[in-house]
C-alpha positions as CSV (number, residue, x, y, z in Angstrom):
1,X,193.8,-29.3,-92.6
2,X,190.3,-28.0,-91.3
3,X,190.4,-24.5,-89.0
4,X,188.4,-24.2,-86.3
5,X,188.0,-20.6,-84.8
6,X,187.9,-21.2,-80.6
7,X,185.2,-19.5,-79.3
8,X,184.0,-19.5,-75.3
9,X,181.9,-22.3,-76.0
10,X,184.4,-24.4,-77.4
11,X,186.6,-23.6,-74.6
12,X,184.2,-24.6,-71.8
13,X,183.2,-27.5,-73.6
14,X,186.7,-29.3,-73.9
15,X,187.4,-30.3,-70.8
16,X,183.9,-32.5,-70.5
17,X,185.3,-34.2,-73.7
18,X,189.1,-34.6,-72.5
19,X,187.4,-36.1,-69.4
20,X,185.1,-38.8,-71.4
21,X,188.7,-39.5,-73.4
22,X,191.3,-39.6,-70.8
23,X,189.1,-39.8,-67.3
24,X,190.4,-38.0,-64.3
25,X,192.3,-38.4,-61.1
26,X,189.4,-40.0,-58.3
27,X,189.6,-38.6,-54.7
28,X,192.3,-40.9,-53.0
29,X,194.3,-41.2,-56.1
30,X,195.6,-37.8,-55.9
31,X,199.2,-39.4,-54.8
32,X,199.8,-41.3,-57.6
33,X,200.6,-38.1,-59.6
34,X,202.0,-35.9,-57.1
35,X,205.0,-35.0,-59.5
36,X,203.2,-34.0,-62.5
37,X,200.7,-31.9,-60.3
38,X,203.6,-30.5,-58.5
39,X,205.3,-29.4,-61.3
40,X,202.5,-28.1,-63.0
41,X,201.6,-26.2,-59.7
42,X,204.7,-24.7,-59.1
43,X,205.3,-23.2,-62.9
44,X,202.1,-21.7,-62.1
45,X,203.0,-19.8,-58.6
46,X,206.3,-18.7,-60.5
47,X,204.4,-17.2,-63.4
48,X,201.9,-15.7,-61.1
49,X,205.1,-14.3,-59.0
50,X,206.0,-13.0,-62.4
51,X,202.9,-11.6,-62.8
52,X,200.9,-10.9,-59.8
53,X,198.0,-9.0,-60.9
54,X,196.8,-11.3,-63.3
55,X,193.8,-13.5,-62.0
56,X,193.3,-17.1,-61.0
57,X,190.3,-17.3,-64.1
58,X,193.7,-16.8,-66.2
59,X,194.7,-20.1,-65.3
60,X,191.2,-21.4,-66.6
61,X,191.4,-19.9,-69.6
62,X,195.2,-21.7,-70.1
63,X,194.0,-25.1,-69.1
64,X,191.0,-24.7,-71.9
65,X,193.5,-23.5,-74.8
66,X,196.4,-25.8,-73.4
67,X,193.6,-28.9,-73.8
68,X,192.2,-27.7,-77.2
69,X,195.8,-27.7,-78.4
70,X,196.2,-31.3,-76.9
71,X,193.6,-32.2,-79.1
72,X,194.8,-30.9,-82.0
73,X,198.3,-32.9,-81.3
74,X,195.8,-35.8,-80.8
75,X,193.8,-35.2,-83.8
76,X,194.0,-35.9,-87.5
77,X,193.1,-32.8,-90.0
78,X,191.8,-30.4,-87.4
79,X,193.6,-27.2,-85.9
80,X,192.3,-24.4,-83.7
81,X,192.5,-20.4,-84.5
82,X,193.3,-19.4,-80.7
83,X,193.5,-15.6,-81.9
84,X,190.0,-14.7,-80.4
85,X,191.2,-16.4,-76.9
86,X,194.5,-15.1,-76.8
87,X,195.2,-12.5,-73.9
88,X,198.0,-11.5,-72.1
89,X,197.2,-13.3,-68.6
90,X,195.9,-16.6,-70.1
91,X,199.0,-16.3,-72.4
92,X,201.8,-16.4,-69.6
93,X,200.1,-19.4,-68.1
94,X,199.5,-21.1,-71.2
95,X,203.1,-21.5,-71.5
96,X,203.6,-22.5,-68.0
97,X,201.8,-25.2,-68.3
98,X,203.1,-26.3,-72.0
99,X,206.5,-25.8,-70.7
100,X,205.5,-28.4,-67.5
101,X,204.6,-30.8,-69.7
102,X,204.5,-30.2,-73.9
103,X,207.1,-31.8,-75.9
104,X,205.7,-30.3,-78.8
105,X,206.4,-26.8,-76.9
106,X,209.6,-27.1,-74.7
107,X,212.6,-28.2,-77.1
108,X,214.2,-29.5,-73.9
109,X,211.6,-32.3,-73.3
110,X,211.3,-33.0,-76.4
111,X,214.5,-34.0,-77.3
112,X,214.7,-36.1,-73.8
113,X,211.6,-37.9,-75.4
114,X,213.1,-38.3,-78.5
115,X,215.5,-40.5,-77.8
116,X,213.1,-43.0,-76.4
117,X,210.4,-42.8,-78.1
118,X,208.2,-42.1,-81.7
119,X,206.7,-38.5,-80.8
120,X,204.6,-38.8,-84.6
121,X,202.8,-41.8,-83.4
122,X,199.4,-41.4,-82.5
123,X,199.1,-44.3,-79.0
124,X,202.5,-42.6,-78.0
125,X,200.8,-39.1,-78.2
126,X,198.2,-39.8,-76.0
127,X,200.0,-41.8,-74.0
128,X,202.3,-38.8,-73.2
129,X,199.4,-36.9,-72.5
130,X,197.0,-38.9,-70.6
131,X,198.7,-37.8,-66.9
132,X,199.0,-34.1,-67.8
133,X,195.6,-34.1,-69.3
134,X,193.7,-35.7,-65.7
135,X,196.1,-33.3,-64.1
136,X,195.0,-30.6,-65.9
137,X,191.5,-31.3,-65.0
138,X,191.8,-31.7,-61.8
139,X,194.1,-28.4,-61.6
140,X,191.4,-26.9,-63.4
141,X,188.1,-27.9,-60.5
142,X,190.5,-26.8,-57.7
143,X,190.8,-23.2,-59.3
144,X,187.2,-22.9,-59.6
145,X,186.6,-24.3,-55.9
146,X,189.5,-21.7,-54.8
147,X,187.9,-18.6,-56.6
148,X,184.5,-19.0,-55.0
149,X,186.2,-19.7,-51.7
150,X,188.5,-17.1,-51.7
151,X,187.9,-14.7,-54.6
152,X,189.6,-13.6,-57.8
153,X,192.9,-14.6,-56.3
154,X,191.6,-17.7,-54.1
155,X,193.5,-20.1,-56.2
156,X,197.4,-18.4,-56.0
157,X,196.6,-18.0,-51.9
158,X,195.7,-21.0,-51.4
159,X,199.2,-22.5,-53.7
160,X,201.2,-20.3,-51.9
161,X,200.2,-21.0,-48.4
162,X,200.2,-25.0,-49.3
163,X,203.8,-24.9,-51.6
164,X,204.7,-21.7,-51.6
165,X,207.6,-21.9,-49.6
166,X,208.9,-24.7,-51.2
167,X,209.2,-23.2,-54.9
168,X,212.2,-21.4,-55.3
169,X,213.5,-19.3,-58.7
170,X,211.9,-18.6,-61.6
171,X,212.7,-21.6,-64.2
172,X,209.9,-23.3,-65.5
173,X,210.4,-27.1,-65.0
174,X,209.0,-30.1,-66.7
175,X,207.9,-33.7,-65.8
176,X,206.8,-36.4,-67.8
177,X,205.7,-40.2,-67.2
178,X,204.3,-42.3,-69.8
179,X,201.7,-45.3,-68.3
């Protein structure tokens, strides 16, 4: 298996090529994946509850290493040294958003999935991932729009004053749909 060590320019660089693989959610389609983005969303407000002074470029930095790691589930012979990349706020959300949606991650989902399906074939792997990955991008755009709207924190106001009052507790929760 061939090592890669992430560096910033691998991590800026793989959502552009999870978008040319998987495409992403077009303006108006946004409904169609209200539950994944919801869950997703609302793992994020409860880590960020947990953690309230880390920043919304954290959550960046989590959707890069979460979609490098999606490749290397999708990938044959190549794995990613994340040590570099690693830091405590990106970290937190990182597994927010592998617990929303990574079998490979959350034990729970995963043995939900197992039942049904082949989790070592390849077309099943990226069909599993093809909704969290457009979600991811798309989570991704809104965090940069939100951060040079309303600053370092732009993206956690604006969730909380949108969802806010509707996420309750502090369990992470998952969702998955296969097209």
């Amino acid at each position: 298996m061939k090592t890669i060590k992430v560096n910033n320019y691998k991590m800026e660089k793989i959502a552009s090529r999870m978008t040319k693989k998987f495409g992403k959610i077009k303006r108006g389609e946004e409904d169609n994946y209200t539950m994944e983005l919801f869950t997703i969303e609302s793992n994020l407000i409860k880590t960020h509850r947990r953690y309230p002074d880390y920043k919304s470029r954290r959550v960046i930095e989590a959707i890069n290493l979460f979609l490098l790691k999606i490749d290397v589930y999708l990938s044959n012979g190549i794995e990613y040294d994340f040590s570099g990349q690693l830091k405590d706020g990106n970290k937190v959300f990182l597994e927010a958003l592998q617990m929303s949606c990574d079998p490979f991650y959350n034990e729970e989902l995963k043995t939900a999935l197992s039942k049904d399906i082949d989790l070592e074939d390849r077309e099943t792997r990226e069909k599993i991932f093809e909704i969290p990955v457009k979600c991811l991008l798309r989570i991704k755009k809104s965090v940069e729009m939100w951060i040079r709207e309303l600053g370092n924190y732009g993206y956690f106001k604006f969730l909380e004053e949108q969802m806010g009052s509707q996420i309750k507790g502090e369990e992470l929760d998952y969702t998955i749909r296969l097209n």
